[in-house]
C-alpha positions as CSV (number, residue, x, y, z in Angstrom):
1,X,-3.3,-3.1,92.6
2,X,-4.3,-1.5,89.7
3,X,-3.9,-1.8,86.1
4,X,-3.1,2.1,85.6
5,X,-2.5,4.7,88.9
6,X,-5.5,6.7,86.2
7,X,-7.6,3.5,86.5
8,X,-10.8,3.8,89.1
9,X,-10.6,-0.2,89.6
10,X,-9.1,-1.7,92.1
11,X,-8.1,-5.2,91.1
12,X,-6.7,-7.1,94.1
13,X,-4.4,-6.3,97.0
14,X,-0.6,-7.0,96.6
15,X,-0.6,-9.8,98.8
16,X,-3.4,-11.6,97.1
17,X,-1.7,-11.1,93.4
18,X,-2.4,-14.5,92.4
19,X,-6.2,-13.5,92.2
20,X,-5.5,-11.3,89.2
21,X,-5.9,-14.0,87.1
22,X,-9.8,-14.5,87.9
23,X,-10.3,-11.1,87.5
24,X,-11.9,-10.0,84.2
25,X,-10.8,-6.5,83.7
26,X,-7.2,-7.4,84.4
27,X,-7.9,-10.0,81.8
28,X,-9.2,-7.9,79.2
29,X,-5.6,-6.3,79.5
30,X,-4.1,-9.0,79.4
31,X,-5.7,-10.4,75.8
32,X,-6.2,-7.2,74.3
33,X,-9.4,-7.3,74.3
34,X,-10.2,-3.9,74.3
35,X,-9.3,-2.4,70.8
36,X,-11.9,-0.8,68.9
37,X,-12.5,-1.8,65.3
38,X,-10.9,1.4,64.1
39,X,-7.7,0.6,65.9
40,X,-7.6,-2.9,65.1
41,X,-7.1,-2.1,61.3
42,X,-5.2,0.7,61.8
43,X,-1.3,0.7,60.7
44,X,0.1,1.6,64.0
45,X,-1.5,-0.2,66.1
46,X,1.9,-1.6,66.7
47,X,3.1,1.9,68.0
48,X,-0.1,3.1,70.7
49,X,-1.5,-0.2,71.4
50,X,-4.7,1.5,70.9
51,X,-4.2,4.6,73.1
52,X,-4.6,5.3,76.6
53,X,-7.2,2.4,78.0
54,X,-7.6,4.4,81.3
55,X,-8.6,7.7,79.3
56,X,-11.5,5.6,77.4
57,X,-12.6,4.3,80.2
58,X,-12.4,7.5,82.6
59,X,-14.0,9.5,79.8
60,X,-16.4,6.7,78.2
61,X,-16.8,4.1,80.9
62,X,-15.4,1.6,78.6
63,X,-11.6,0.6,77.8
64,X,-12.9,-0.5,74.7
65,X,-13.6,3.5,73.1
66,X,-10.7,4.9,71.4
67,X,-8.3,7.2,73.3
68,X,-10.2,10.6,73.8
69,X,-6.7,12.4,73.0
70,X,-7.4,11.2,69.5
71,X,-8.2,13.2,66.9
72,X,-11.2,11.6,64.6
73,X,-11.3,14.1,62.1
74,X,-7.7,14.2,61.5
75,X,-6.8,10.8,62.3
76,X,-4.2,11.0,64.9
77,X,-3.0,11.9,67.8
């Protein structure tokens, strides 16, 4: 399993889905723990979630970047 088909970690096989919850990435997902301080004060958070976590962590080797579809200089997506 995987968290995302775009996600390059594999987190446990089907049949062993109750390990999930010793796995730290999975939990990271679970908690949020991956939104940037720009996305944590932004208004709609409650709308993206902050972005794509797969894309940060394809393009930045972190699910904690911001989505790399998002535009910095005009603020969106």
């Amino acid at each position: 399993m995987k968290v995302c088909n775009h996600s390059p970690e594999k987190l446990v096989f089907y049949k062993n889905i109750d390990d999930l919850k010793n796995k730290a990435y999975w939990n990271n997902y679970l908690n949020s723990n991956y939104l940037s301080d720009m996305c944590k004060s932004c208004k709609y958070l409650d709308r993206c979630d902050g972005g794509c976590r797969e894309a940060a962590n394809v393009n930045y080797s972190t699910i904690d970047a911001i989505d790399p579809c998002f535009d910095k200089d005009l603020g969106q997506y």
